[in-house]
N, C-alpha and C positions, 0 to 999 in steps of 0.2 A: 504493500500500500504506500501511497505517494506521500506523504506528511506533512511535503512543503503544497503541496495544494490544498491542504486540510485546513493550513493555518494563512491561508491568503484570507484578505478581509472580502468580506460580501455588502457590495454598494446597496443601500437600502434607496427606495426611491419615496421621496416625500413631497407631500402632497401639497399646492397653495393652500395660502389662508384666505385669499380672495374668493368672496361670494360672487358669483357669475349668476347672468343670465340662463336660465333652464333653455334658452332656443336661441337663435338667428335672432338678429335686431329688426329684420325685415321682418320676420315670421312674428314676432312679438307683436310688433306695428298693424302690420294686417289684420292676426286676432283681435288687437283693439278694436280697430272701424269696422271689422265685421260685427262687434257686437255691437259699436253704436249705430252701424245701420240695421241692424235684428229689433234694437231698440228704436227706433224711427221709424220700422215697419209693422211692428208684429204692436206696440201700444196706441193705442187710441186716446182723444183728448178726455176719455172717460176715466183714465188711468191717471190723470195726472188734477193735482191738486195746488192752484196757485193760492203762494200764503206769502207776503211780503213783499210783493211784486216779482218771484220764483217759481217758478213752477217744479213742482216734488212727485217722484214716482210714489202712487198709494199702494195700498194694499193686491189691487186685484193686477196692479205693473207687475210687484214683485214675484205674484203667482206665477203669471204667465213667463215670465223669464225663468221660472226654477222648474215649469214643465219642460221651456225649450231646451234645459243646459243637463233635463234630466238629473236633478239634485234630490236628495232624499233629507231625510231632516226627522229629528226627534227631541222631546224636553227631556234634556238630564236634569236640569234642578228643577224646584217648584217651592215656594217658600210664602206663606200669607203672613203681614207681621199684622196686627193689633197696634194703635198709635190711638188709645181712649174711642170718641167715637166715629176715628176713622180707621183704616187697614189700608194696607199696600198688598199685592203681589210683585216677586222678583222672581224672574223666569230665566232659564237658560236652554237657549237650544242648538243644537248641533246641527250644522248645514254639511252634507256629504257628495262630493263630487263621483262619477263614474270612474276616474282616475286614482281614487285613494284621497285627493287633498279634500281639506275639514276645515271648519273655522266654527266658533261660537259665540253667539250672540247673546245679549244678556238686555231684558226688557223688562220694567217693571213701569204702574198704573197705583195712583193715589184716589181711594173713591173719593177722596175732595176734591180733585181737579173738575169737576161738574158734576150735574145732577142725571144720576145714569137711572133711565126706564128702571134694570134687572141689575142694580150694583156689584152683588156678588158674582155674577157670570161675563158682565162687563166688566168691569175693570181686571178680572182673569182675563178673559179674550182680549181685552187689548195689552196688556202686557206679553201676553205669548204673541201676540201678531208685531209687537216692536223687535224681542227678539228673535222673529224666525227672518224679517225684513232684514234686521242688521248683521245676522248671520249671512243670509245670500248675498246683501251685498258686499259681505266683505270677502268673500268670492269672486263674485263676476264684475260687482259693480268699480270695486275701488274705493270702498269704503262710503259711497253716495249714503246721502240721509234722506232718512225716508218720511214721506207727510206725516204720518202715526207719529214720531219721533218727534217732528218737529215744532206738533201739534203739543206733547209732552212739556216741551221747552220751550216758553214764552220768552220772548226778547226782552234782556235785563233790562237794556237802559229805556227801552220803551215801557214795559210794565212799571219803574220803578218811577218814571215821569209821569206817569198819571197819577198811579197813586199817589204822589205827594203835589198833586194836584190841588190847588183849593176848595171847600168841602162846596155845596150845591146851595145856591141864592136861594131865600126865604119864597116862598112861595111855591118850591119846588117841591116832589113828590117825598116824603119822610123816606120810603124804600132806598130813595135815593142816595142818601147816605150810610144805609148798610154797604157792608165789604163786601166790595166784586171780587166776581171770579176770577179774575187774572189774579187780584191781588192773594186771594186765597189759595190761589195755585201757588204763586211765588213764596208764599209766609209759607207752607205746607213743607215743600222740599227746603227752604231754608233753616227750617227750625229742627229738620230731620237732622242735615247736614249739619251744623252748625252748634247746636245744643248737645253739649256731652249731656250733663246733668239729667238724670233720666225723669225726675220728679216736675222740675223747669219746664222739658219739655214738654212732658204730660200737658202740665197746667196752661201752657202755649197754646199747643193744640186745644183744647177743650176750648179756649176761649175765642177763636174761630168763628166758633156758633152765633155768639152773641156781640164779633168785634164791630166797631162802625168805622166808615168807611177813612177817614182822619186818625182813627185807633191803628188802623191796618197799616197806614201810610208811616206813624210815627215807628211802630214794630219794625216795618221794614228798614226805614232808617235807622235804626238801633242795632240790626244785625248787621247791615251791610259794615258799617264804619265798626263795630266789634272786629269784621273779618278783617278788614284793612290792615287794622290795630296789630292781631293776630299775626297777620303774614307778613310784616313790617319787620 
């Protein structure tokens, strides 16, 4: 037996640390515009929803593009929280490609954010339909947001501008100065987010019910400039 070729060294070959393109730059490009011509064909202007002078792919867009791309999809999580006398659902759903790739989407519904017909079965249904939406597109779409979502997320500096809006001249309807629903959405996820103290919260929340609409306004200002403070 040969010895000295036993003990020659063996070149190991090693591998980039650069992340590449899975394809061709051209082939990449192309898959793009073909989907946004599949999408310019295959949706109707029923499929889309203008909210802030944008138009957003709705619910029955996202369907129809997860029939065409052949995507399958299931709820891994499912979680109701209790917040006094309101509730959330937090959803999680998994979007599955024909190819092996996955992505997951995470969607949750405050039954404060309006006055729902069937609350317990709507605000579930739309929370699974935000995260089955933000699943697919963070698939095919590129991450695009979907109306349900953005329906979810009222615009800060516009919600935040009305509310602290001046309250409603003397002769105006009393209703009129209980707390909107924008503002009740917005006080809702910010007192979630925002409020460690579990008791604080509670008591936040419950007072909701009976806040008026300059109550709501002053809340809001209270927590925003807390968070500032905070992240300062």
């Amino acid at each position: 037996m040969n010895t000295a070729n036993q003990l020659m060294p063996v070149k190991i070959a090693t591998s980039s640390l650069l992340i590449r393109p899975v394809a061709d730059v051209d082939e990449i490009v192309s898959a793009w515009g073909k989907y946004t011509e599949l999408k310019s064909k295959l949706l109707s202007s029923l499929d889309y929803q203008l909210i802030s002078g944008k138009q957003y792919v709705k619910k029955s867009g996202w369907r129809k593009l997860q029939t065409a791309f052949g995507i399958s999809d299931e709820v891994i999580k499912e979680e109701r929280k209790e917040w006094g006398k309101f509730f959330t659902y937090e959803i999680t759903v998994k979007a599955l490609t024909q190819n092996g790739r996955f992505a997951f989407g995470v969607g949750s519904c405050s039954s404060s954010e309006r006055n729902f017909a069937h609350p317990e079965h709507d605000v579930r249904s739309t929370g699974h339909t935000r995260a089955k939406n933000r699943a697919i597109s963070d698939l095919i779409g590129g991450g695009e947001v979907a109306a349900e979502e953005i329906e979810s997320q009222p615009d800060m500096a516009a919600t935040v501008s009305a509310s602290l809006s001046s309250p409603p001249k003397w002769g105006q309807e009393i209703e009129a100065g209980r707390i909107t629903d924008r503002q009740k959405t917005l006080l809702t996820n910010l007192i979630i987010e925002e409020i460690d103290d579990d008791d604080e919260r509670q008591a936040r929340l419950d007072s909701l019910l009976t806040l008026s609409k300059s109550d709501a306004s002053e809340m809001i200002q209270e927590i925003i400039n807390a968070k500032k403070v905070n992240n300062y």
